[in-house]
LUMTIZA-537235 format. One record per residue (C-alpha): residue number from 1; x, y, z. Coordinates in nm, 4 decimals. Example, Ala and Ser with C-alpha at 12.3 -4.5 7.8 and 13.67 -1.06 7.14 Angstrom:
REM LUMTIZA-537235
{pt 1, {1.2300, -0.4500, 0.7800}}
{pt 2, {1.3670, -0.1060, 0.7140}}
REM end
This chain:
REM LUMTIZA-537235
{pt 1, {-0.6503, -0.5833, 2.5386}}
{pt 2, {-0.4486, -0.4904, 2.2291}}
{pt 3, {-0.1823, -0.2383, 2.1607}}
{pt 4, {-0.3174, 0.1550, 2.1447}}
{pt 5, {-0.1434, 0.0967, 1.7421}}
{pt 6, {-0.3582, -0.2117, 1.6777}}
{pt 7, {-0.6400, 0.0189, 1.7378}}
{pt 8, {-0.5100, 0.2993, 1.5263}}
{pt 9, {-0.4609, 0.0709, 1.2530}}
{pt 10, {-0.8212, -0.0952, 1.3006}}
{pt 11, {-0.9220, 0.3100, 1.2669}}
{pt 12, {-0.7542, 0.3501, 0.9501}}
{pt 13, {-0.9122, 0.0487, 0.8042}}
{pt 14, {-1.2384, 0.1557, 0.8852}}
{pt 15, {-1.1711, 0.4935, 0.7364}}
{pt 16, {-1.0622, 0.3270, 0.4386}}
{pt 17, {-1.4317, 0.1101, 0.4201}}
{pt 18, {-1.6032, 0.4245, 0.4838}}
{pt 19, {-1.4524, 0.5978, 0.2143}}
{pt 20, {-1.5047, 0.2577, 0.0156}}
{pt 21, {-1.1511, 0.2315, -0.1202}}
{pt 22, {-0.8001, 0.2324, -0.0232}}
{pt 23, {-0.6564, 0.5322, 0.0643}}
{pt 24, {-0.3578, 0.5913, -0.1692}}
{pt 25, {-0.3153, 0.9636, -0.2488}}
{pt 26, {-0.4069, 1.3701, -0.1133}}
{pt 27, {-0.7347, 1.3308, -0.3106}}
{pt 28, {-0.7828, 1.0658, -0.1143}}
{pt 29, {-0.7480, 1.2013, 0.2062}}
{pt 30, {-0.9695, 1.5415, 0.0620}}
{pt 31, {-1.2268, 1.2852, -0.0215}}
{pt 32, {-1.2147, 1.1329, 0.3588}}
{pt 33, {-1.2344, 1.4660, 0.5128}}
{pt 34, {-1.5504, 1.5416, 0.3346}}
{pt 35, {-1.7098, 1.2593, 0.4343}}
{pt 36, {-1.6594, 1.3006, 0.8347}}
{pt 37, {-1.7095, 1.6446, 0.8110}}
{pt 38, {-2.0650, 1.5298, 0.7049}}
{pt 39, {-2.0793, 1.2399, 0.9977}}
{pt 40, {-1.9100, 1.4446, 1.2832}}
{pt 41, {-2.0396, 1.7583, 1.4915}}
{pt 42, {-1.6554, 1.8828, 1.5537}}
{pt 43, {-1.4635, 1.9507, 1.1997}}
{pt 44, {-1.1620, 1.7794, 1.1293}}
{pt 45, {-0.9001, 1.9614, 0.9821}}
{pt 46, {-0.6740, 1.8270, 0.6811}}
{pt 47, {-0.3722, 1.8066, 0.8298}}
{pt 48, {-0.4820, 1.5821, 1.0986}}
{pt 49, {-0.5792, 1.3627, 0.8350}}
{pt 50, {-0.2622, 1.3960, 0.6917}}
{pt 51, {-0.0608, 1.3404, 0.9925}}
{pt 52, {-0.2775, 1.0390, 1.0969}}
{pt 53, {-0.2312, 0.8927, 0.7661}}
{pt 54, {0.1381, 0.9645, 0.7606}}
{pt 55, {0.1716, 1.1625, 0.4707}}
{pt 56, {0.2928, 1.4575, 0.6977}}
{pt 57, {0.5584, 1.2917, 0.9156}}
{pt 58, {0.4475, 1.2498, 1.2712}}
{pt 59, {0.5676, 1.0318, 1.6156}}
{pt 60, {0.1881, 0.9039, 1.6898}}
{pt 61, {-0.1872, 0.9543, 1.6585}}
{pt 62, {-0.3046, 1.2796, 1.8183}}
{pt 63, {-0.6133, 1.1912, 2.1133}}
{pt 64, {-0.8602, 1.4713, 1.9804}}
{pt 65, {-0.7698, 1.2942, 1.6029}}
{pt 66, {-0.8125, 0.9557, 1.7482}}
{pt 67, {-1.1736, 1.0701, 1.9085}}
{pt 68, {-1.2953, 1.2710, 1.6102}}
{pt 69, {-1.2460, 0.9487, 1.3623}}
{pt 70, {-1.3888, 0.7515, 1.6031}}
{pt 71, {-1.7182, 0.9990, 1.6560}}
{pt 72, {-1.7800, 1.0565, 1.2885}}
{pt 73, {-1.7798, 0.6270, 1.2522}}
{pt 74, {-2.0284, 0.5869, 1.4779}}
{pt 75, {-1.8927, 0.5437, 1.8049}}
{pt 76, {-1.8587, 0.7775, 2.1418}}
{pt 77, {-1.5053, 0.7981, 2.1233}}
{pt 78, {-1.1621, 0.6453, 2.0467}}
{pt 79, {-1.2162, 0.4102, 2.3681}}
{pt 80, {-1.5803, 0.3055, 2.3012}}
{pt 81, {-1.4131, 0.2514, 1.9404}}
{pt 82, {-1.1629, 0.0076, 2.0589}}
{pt 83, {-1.3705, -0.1615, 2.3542}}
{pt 84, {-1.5920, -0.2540, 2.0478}}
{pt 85, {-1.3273, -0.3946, 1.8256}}
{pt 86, {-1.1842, -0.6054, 2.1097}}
{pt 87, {-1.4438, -0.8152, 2.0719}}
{pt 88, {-1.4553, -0.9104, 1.7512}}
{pt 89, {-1.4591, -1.3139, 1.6876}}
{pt 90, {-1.1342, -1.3957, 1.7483}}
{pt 91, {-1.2137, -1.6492, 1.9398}}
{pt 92, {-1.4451, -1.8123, 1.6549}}
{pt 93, {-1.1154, -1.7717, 1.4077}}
{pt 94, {-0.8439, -1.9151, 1.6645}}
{pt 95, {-1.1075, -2.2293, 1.7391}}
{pt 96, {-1.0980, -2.3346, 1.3836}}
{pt 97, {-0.7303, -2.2971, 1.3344}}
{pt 98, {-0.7304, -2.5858, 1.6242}}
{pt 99, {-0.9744, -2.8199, 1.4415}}
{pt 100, {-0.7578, -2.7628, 1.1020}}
{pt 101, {-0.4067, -2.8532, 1.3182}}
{pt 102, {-0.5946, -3.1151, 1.4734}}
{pt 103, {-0.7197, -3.2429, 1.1152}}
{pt 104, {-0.4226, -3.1589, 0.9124}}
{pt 105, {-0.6462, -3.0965, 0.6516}}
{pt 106, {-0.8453, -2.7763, 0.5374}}
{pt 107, {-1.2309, -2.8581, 0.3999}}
{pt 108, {-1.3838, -2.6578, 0.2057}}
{pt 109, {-1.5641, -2.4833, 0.4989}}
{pt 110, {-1.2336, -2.3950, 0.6485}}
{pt 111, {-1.1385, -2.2341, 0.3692}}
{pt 112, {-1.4189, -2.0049, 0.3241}}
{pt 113, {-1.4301, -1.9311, 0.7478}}
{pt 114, {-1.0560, -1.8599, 0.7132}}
{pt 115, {-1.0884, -1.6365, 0.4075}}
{pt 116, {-1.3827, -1.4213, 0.5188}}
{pt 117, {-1.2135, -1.3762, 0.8381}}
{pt 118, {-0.8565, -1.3002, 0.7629}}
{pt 119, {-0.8325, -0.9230, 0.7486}}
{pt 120, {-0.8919, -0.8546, 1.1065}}
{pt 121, {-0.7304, -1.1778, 1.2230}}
{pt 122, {-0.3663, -1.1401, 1.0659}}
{pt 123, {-0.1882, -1.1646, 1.3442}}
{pt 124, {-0.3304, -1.4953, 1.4811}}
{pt 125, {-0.3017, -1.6758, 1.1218}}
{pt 126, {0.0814, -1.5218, 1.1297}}
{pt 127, {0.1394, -1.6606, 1.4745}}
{pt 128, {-0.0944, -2.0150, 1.3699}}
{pt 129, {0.1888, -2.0600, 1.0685}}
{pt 130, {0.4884, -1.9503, 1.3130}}
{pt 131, {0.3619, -2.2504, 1.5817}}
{pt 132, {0.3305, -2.4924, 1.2563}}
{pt 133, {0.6877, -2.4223, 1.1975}}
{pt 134, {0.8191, -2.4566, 1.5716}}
{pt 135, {0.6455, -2.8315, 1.5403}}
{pt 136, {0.7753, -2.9106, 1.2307}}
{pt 137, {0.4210, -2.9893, 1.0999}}
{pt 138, {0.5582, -2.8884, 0.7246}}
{pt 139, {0.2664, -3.0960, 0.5307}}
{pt 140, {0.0273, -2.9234, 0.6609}}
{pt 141, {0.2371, -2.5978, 0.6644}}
{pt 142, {0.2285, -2.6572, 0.2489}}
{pt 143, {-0.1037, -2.7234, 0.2619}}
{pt 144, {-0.2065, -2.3818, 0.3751}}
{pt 145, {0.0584, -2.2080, 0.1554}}
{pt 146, {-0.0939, -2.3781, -0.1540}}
{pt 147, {-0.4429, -2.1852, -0.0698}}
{pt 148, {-0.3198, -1.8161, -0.1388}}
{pt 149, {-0.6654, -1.6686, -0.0728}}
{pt 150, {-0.5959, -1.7225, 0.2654}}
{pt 151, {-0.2883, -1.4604, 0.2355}}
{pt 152, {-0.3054, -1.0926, 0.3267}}
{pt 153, {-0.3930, -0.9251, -0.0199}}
{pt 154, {-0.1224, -0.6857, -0.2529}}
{pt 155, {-0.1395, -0.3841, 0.0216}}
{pt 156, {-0.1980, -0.5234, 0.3147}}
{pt 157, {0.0557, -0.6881, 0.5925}}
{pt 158, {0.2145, -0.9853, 0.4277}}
{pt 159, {0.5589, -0.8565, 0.6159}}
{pt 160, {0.4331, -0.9423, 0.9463}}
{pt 161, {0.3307, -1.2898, 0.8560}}
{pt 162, {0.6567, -1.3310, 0.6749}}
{pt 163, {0.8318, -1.2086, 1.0431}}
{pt 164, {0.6376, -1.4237, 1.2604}}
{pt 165, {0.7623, -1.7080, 1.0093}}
{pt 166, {1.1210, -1.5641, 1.0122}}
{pt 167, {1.1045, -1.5861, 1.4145}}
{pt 168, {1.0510, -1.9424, 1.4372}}
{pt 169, {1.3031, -2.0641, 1.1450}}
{pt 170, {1.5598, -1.9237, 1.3208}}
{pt 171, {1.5239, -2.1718, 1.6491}}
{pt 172, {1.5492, -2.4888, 1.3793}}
{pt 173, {1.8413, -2.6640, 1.3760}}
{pt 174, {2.0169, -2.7356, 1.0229}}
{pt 175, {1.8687, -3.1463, 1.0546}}
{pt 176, {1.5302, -3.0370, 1.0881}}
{pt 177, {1.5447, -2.7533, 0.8071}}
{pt 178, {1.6292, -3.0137, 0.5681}}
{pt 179, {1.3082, -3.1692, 0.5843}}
{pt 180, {1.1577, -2.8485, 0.4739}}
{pt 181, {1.3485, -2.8193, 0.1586}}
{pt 182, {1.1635, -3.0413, -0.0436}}
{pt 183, {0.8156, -2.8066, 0.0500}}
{pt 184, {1.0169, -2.4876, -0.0953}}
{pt 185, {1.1450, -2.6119, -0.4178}}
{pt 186, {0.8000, -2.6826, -0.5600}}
{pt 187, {0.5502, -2.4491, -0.3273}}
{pt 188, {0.6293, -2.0710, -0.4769}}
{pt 189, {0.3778, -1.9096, -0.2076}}
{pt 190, {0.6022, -2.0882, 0.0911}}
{pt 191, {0.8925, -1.9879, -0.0807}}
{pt 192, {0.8032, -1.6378, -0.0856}}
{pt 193, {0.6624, -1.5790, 0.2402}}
{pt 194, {0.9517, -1.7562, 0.3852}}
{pt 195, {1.2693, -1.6371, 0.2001}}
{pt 196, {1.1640, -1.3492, -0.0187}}
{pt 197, {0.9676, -1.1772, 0.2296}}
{pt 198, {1.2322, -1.2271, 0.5086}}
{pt 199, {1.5519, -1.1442, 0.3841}}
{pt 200, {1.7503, -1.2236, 0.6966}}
{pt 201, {2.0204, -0.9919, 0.6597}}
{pt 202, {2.0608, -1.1023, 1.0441}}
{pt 203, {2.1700, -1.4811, 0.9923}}
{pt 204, {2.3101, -1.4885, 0.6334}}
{pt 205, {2.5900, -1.6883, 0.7623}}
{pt 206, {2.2907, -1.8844, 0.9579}}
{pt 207, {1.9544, -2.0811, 0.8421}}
{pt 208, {1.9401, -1.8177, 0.5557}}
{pt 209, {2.1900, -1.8648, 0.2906}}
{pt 210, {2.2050, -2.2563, 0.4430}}
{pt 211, {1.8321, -2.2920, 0.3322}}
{pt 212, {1.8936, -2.0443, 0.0349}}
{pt 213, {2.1461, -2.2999, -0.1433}}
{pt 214, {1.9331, -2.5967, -0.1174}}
{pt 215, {1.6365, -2.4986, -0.2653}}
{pt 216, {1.6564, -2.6130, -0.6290}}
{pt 217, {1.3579, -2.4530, -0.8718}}
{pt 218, {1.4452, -2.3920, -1.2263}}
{pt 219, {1.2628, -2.0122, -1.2162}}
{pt 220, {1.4962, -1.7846, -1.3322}}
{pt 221, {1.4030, -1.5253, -1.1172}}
{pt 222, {1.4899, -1.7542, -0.8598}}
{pt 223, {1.8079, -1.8825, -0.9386}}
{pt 224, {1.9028, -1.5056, -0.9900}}
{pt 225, {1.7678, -1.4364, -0.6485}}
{pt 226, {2.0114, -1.6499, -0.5284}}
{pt 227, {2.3011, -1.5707, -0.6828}}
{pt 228, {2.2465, -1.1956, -0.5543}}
{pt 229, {2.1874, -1.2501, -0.2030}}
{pt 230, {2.5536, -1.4950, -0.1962}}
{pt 231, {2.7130, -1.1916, -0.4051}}
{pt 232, {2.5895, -0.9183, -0.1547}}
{pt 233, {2.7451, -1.1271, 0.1112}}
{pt 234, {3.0621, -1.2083, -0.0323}}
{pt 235, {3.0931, -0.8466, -0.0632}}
{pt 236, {3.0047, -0.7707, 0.2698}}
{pt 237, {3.3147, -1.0334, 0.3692}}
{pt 238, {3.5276, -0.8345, 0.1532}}
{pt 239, {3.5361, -1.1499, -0.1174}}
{pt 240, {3.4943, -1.1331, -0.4781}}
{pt 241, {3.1934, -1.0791, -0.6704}}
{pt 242, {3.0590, -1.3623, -0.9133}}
{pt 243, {2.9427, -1.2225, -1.2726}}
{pt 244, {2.5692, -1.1779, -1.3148}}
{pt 245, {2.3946, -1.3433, -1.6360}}
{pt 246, {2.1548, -1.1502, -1.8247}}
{pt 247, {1.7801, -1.1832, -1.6892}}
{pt 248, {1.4417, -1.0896, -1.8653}}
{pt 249, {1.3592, -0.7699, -1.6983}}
{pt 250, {0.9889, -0.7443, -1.8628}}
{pt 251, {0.8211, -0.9391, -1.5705}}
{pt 252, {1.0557, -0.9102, -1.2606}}
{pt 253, {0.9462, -0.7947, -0.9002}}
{pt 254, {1.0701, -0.4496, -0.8682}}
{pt 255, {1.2302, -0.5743, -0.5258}}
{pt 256, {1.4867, -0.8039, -0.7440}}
{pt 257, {1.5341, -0.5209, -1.0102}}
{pt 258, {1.6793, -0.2987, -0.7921}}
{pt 259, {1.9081, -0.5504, -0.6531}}
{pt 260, {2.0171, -0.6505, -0.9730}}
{pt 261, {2.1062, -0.2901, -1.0641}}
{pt 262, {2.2781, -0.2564, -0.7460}}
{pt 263, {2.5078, -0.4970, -0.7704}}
{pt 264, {2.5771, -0.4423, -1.0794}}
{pt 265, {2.6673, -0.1023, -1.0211}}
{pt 266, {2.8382, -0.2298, -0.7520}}
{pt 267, {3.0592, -0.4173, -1.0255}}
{pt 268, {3.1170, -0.1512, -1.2176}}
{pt 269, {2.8068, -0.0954, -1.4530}}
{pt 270, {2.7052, 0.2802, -1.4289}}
{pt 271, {2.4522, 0.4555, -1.2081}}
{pt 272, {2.2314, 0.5854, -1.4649}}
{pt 273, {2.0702, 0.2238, -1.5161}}
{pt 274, {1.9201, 0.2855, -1.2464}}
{pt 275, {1.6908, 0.5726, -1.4187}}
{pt 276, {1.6880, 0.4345, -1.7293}}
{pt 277, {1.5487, 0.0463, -1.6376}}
{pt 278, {1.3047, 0.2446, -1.3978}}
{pt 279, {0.9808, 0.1824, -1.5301}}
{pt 280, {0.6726, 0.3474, -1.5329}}
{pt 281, {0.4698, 0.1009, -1.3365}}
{pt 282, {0.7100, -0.0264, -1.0900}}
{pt 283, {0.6414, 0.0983, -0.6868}}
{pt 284, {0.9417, 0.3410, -0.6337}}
{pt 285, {0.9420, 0.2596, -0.2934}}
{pt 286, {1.0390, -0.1082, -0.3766}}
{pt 287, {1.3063, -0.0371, -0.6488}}
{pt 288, {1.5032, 0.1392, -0.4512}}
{pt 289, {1.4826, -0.0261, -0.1288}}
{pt 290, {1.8163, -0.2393, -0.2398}}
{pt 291, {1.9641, -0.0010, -0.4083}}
{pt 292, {2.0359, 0.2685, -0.1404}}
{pt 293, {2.2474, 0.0124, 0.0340}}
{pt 294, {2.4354, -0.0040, -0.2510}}
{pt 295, {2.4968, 0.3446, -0.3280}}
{pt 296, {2.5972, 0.4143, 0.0835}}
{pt 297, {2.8240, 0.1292, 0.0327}}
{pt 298, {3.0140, 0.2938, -0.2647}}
{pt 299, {2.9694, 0.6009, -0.1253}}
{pt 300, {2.7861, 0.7515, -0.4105}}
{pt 301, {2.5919, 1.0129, -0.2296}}
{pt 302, {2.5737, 1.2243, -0.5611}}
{pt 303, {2.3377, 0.9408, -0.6508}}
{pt 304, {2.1452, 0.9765, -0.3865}}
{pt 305, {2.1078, 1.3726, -0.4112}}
{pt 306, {1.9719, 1.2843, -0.7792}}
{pt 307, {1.7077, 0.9944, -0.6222}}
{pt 308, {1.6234, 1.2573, -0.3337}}
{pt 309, {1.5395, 1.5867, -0.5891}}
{pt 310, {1.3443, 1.3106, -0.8540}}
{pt 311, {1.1233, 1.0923, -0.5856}}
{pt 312, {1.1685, 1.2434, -0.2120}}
{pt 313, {0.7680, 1.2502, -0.2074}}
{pt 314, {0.7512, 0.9712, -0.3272}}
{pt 315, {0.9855, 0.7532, -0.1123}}
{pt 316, {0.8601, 0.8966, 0.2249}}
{pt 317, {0.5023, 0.8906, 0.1776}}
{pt 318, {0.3331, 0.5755, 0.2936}}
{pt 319, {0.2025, 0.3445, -0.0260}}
{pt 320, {0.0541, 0.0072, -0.1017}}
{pt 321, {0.3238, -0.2185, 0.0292}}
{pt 322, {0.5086, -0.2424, 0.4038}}
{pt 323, {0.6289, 0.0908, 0.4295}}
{pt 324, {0.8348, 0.1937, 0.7319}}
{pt 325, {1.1389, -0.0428, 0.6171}}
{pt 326, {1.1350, 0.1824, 0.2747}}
{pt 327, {1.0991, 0.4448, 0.4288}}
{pt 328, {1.3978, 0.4074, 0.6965}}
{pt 329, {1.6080, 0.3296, 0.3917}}
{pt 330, {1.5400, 0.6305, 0.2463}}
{pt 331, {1.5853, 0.8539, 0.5069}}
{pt 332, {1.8915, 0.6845, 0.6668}}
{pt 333, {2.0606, 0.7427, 0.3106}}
{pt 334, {1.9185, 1.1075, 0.2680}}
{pt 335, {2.1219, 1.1899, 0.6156}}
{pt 336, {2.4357, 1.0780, 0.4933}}
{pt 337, {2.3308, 1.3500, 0.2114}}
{pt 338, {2.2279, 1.5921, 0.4843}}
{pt 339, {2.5776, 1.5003, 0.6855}}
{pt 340, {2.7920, 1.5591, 0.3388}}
{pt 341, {2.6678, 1.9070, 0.2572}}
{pt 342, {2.7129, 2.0472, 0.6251}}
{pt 343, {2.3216, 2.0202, 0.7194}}
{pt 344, {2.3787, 1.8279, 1.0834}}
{pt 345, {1.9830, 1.9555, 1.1526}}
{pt 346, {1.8294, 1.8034, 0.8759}}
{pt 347, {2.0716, 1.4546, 0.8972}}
{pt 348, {1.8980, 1.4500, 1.2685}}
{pt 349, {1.5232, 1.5259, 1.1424}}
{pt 350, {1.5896, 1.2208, 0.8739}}
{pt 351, {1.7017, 0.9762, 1.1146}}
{pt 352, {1.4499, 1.0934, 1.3999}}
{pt 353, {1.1892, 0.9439, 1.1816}}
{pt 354, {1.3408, 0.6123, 1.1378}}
{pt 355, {1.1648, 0.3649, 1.4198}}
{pt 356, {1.3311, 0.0860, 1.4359}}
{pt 357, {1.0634, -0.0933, 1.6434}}
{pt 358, {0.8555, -0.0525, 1.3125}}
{pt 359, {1.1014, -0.2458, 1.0951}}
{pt 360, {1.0631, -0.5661, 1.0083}}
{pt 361, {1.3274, -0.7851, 1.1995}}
{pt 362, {1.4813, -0.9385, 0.8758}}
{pt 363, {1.6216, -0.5973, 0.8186}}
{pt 364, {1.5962, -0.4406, 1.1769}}
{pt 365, {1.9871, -0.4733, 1.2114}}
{pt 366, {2.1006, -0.4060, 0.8568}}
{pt 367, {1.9511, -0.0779, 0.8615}}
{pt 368, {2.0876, -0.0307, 1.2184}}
{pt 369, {2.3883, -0.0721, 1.1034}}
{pt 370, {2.4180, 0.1294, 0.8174}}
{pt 371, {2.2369, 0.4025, 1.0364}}
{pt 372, {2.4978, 0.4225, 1.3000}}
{pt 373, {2.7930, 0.6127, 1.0324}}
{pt 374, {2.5388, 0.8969, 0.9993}}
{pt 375, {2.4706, 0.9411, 1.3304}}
{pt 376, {2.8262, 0.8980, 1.4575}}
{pt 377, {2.9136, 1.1446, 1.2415}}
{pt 378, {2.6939, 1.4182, 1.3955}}
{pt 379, {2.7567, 1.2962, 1.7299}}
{pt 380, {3.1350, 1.3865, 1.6543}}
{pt 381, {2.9927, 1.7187, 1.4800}}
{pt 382, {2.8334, 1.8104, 1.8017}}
{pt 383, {3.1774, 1.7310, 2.0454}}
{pt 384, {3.0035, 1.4669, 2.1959}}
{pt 385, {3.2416, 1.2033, 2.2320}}
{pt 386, {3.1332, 0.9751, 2.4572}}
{pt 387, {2.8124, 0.9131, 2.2480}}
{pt 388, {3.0566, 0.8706, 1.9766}}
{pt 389, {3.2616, 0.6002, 2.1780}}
{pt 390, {2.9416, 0.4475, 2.2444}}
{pt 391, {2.8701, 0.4247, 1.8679}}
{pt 392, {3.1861, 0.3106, 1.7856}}
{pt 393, {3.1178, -0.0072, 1.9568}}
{pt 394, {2.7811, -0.1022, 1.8632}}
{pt 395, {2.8877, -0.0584, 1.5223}}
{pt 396, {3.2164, -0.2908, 1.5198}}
{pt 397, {2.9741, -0.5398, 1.7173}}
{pt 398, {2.7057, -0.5368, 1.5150}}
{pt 399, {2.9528, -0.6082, 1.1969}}
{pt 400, {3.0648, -0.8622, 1.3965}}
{pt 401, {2.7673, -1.0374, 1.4763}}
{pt 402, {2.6334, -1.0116, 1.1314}}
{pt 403, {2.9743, -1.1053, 0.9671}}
{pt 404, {3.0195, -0.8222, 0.7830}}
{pt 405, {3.3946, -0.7312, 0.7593}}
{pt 406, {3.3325, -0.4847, 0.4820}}
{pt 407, {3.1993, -0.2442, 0.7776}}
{pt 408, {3.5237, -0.1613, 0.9508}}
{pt 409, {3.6120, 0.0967, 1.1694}}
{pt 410, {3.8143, 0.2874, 0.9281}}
{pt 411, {3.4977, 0.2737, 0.6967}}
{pt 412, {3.3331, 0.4294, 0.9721}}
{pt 413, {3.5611, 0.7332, 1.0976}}
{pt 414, {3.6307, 0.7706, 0.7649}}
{pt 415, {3.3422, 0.7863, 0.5611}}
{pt 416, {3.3249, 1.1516, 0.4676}}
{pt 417, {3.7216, 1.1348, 0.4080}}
REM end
């Protein structure tokens, strides 16, 4: 049987066919209310709606929501719900994945099974590319990644694949990651899934920036990509900071934007590029996911009082792309806010939300990190000082272990200085 949150998620998804689109927005949810209203003896109320799609902040799915949902699609309740959707064809899905590893080759059958199939099936094509990797089976690995209809579409989970893949790079030794190289320099789906997707703020000093520095494409989006990731870490060991070149901004991921402003704030450039290169139609979730870092690192928490009073909505309300990691960005940075202007309450509300169970585990102990000054800072606040001892030392061995000098203990005590 599958997780109770595989279920809720299988929930949502329905809700979201019911309706007939994705649900994006308030209207949205006003427009899904309606609708079960009209399919379900028992009312629903808005807020529950809001709450289950976490656009009210909430720890998990309320029961009578879970059963209600469930009712108005059809079913007797949340259980009958999931009984039903543990047997879906997985089975059918897995069995071809087999014949195609057994093969090495996808037919033209294969490719429309897989495709039809892959929305409710994820997980096992995530965990079918993480095996491929563990067995070094690399042709056929680029074989698959050449066929992007098989991929999770804009919106959907292509985070999870990319951690499954992230998992299983890390137990290959530096010999056997060679052989990969030539598959990355000239497959831009593999090299995306595999190295933009999973930033592995976790083994920089590891497979990461080792893999990183071989690949040789001629993108320039690429070769920037690059030269950012070995800047933030030469920062992060305290070195200095190579100059940036000038990059055409007019087609660039919003991801690698924000990066590039934050470094280059981080060199000196001033903050307001970061409103002014903001553009209409980027995901404001995504630009600023790199540059909050940034700003904690410099300290520039005025900064992040301006970000908070333009786009707090915004930035904690789930949208179209993996959410929880921009989220826990977002929040961790508004508590150092929160901590600065004497609100300990609120600093503990904005890091309460932050799950770290929910991140994906190329940032998991970045944001960790960075989320241990606030909250040794209110566990001094509050006299507790063996909580703060205890904080002291995660954080000095988590710098350690991610060979990041530039978080020192005096950084620490002293941030608010």
């Amino acid at each position: 049987m599958k997780s109770k949150e595989y279920f809720v998620e299988q929930l949502k998804l329905e809700c979201q066919k019911l309706l007939g689109y994705r649900i994006k927005s308030h209207s949205d949810i006003l427009n899904l209310e309606i609708v079960i209203n009209e399919n379900s003896k028992e009312k629903i109320s808005l807020s529950s709606l809001r709450r289950f799609f976490n656009f009210i902040p909430t720890t998990k799915a309320n029961n009578r929501t879970l059963n209600q949902i469930s009712v108005a699609l059809g079913f007797e309740n949340f259980p009958a719900f999931c009984r039903q959707k543990n047997y879906t064809n997985g089975w059918a899905y897995n069995d071809r994945l087999v014949q195609v590893e057994r093969s090495g080759k996808l037919t033209s059958e294969d490719l429309d099974f897989l495709q039809s199939h892959k929305r409710e099936n994820y997980f096992h094509f995530g965990y079918f590319i993480y095996q491929l990797l563990l067995k070094h089976k690399f042709e056929l690995l680029n074989l698959i990644f050449e066929h992007q209809e098989l991929f999770p579409e804009y919106g959907d989970t292509p985070g999870e694949i990319s951690d499954l893949m992230g998992v299983g790079i890390r137990q290959l030794e530096p010999e056997i990651l060679d052989h990969l190289v030539p598959y990355l320099d000239h497959n831009y789906n593999l090299r995306t899934y595999l190295m933009y997707f999973f930033v592995d703020y976790s083994y920089f000093h590891g497979w990461y920036l080792y893999l990183l520095n071989k690949i040789d494409t001629p993108l320039a989006h690429d070769q920037l990509y690059r030269k950012l990731i070995n800047n933030l870490f030469a920062y992060y060991q305290n070195k200095k900071l190579k100059p940036l070149p000038k990059v055409d901004l007019s087609s660039i991921h919003p991801i690698l934007h924000g990066r590039y402003v934050g470094q280059r704030i981080l060199m000196g450039a001033s903050e307001e590029i970061i409103f002014s290169e903001l553009k209409p139609e980027y995901d404001i979730q995504s630009y600023f996911y790199e540059i909050f870092p940034m700003l904690i690192a410099l300290k520039r928490l005025d900064v992040i009082q301006k970000i908070e009073k333009l786009y707090y909505e915004i930035l904690v309300t789930p949208g179209l792309t993996t959410f929880e990691d921009k989220k826990a960005i977002a929040l961790i940075s508004f508590s150092y806010l929160n901590i600065f202007n004497g609100n300990i309450k609120e600093a503990q509300i904005n890091l309460s939300f932050v799950k770290p169970q929910s991140l994906l585990r190329s940032y998991q102990q970045y944001f960790e990190l960075l989320s241990y000054i606030p909250l040794y800072h209110i566990a001094v606040h509050l006299g507790n000082k063996k909580r703060a001892q205890t904080l002291v030392q995660d954080y000095k061995f988590l710098a350690a272990k991610l060979k990041f000098p530039f978080f020192s203990k005096s950084f620490l005590v002293n941030y608010f200085s």
